[in-house]
N, C-alpha and C positions, 0 to 999 in steps of 0.2 A: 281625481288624480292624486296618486300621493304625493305630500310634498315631503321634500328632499331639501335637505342641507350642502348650501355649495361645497364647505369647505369640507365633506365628509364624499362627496362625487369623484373631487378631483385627484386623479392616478387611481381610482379603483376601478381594481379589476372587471372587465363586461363580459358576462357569458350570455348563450341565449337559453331558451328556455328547454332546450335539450341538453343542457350542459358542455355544451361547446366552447371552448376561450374563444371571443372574437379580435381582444385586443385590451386596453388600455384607455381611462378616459383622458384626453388630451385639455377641453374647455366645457367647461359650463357655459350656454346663456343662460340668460334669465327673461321672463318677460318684460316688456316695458311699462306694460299696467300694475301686474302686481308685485313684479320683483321675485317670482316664484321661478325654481330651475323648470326651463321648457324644454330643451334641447341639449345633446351633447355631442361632443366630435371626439369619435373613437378612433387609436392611434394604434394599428396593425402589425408594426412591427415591422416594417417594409422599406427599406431606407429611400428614402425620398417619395415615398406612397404621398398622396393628399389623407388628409382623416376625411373620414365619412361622417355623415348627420345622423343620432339615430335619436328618437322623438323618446321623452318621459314617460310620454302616456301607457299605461298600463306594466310601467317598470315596477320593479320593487330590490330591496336589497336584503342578500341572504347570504348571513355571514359575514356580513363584510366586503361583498362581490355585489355589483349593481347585474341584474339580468334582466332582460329587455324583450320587450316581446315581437322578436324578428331572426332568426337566422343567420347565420356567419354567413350564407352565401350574399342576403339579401342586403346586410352592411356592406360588404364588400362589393356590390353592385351599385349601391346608392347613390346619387349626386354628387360628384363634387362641384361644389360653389365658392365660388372664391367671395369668400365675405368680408374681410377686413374689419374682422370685428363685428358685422355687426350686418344681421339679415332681414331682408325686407319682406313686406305681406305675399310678394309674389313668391320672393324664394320659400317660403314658407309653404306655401299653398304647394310649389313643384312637391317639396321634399312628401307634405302629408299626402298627395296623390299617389306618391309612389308607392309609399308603405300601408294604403289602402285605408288611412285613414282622414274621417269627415271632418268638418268644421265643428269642433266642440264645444265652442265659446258664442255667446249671445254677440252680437254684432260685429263680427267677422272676426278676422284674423288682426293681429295687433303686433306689430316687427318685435326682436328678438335682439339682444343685443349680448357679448360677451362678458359675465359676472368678472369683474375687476377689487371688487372690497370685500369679498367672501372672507378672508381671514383676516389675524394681525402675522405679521412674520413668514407672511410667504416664501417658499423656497422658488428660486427661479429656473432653475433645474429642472424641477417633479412636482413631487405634491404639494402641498401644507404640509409646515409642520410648527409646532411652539413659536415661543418669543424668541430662542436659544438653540444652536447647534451644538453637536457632540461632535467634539474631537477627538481619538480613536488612534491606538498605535498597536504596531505587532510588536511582539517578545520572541526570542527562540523558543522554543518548548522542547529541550534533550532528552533521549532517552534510552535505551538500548534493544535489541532484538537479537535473537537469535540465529545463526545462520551456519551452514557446515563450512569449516575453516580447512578441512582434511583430512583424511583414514589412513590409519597405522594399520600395518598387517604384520601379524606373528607368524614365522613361518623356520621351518627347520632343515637342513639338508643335509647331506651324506659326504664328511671329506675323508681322506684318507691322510696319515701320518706313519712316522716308521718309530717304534721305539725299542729298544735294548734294555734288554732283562740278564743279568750275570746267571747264569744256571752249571750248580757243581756238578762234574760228572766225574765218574771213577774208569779206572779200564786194569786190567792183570798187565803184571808181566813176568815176565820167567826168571826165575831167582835157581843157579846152579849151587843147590848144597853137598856139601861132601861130609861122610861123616869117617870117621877109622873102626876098624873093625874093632869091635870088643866081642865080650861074652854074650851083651843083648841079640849081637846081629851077627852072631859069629855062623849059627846056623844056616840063615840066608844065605849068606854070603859063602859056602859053600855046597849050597845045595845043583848048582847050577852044572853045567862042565868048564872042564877048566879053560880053554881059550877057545870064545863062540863071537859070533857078531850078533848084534841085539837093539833093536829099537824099541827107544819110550814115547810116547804120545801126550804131550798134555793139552788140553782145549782152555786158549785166552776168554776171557770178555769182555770188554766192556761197554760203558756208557755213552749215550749220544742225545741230546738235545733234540727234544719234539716242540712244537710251537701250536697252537692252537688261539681260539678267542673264545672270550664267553661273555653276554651281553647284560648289563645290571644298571638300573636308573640310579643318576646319581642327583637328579636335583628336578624341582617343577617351577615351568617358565611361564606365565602370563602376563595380559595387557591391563594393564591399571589407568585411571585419568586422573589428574586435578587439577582444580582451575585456579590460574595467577591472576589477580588483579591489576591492572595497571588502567594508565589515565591517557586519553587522547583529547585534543581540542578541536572541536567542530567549530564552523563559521557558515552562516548563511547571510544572506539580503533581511532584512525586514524593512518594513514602509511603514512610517507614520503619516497623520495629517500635520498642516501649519495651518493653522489662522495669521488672516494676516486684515488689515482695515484700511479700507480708502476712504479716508474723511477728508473730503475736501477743504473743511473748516480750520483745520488744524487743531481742533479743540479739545479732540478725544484725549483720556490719559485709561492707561493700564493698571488696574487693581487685580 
């Protein structure tokens, strides 16, 4: 059988040999003849489950994980015995009948009791562990992230306005000149007969204001970014430990 160090059994991990997690070691016994781990009671995870008995023989440890050579279903079926610490040759004998194993030891079976001085500075909690606990606090950890805060849209539309433009415009008008007969016009002026009726014709014109549009870019619009800095103060929970001591004594002091 291999032997096993108590204080390295207790809270490790129990798979079986199919790699199953079955649970958790809860206690080591030990034998009462050599003091060697015999037995363990694996703890499932099951609130108020009993632990089950699951035998050393032919365990080994790998990695750091005890694996055993039985099945999660078959732990999970096994005995429970109410031992109080501490198991007799019979309960011994039920448990190795179950898990189908004989009597290994030259003159019978020898009781089994719960390993109690496996370390120094037992945790009463879980495992072993040191002489010495760590005490442990959280800190905020700030940071920033990314995220879309909102989208600008450029966009352009069609208004109408009225505006006034001054535009010169010209027009005729009929101007009556008279001139006296001289020697230039003297001929005209009697070429004619002497008392006739007679009409002159003269055609006006003028100017009148046309209105039109005509369409020309006058400028180019787009979207630009940049980013403002500024400061916000975050606040969360964090949890430390406190140590704290119950010395009955009175005797302790703090260094």
């Amino acid at each position: 059988m291999t032997q096993f160090d108590p204080s390295t059994l207790s809270g490790a991990t129990v798979r079986s040999a199919s790699g199953d997690k079955i649970g958790t070691v809860a206690q080591v016994y030990v034998d009462d003849r050599t003091s060697q781990p015999e037995w363990v009671t694996v703890k499932a995870g099951r609130l108020g489950a009993k632990e089950s008995f699951v035998p050393l023989a032919a365990s080994r440890f790998d990695g750091g994980e005890l694996v055993v050579d039985a099945s999660k279903k078959e732990v999970s079926a096994a005995p429970k015995i109410d031992d109080e610490g501490h198991l007799s040759e019979q309960d011994e004998a039920e448990i190795y009948r179950y898990y189908g194993i004989s009597d290994r030891r030259a003159g019978g079976n020898a009781a089994a009791g719960v390993e109690t001085n496996a370390a120094v500075g037992r945790d009463a909690s879980g495992p072993n562990t040191d002489d010495a606990m760590t005490r442990s606090e959280e800190h905020l950890v700030a940071g920033t992230e990314q995220i879309e805060a909102g989208r600008a849209r450029l966009r352009k539309y069609v208004v109408t306005e009225t505006q006034r433009v001054d535009v010169p415009v010209s027009h005729e008008e009929v101007r009556l000149e008279r001139e006296p007969i001289t020697d230039a016009n003297r001929d005209a002026a009697y070429s004619g007969g002497e008392i006739t009726d007679e009409e002159h014709e003269l055609t006006l014109r003028a100017e009148r204001p046309v209105v039109s549009t005509e369409t020309e870019p006058v400028e180019r619009v787009r979207l630009g970014k940049e980013t403002v800095t500024g400061r916000e103060t975050v606040s969360g929970e964090v949890r430390k430990e406190q140590v704290e001591l119950d010395d009955p004594t009175g005797t302790a002091r703090d260094r």
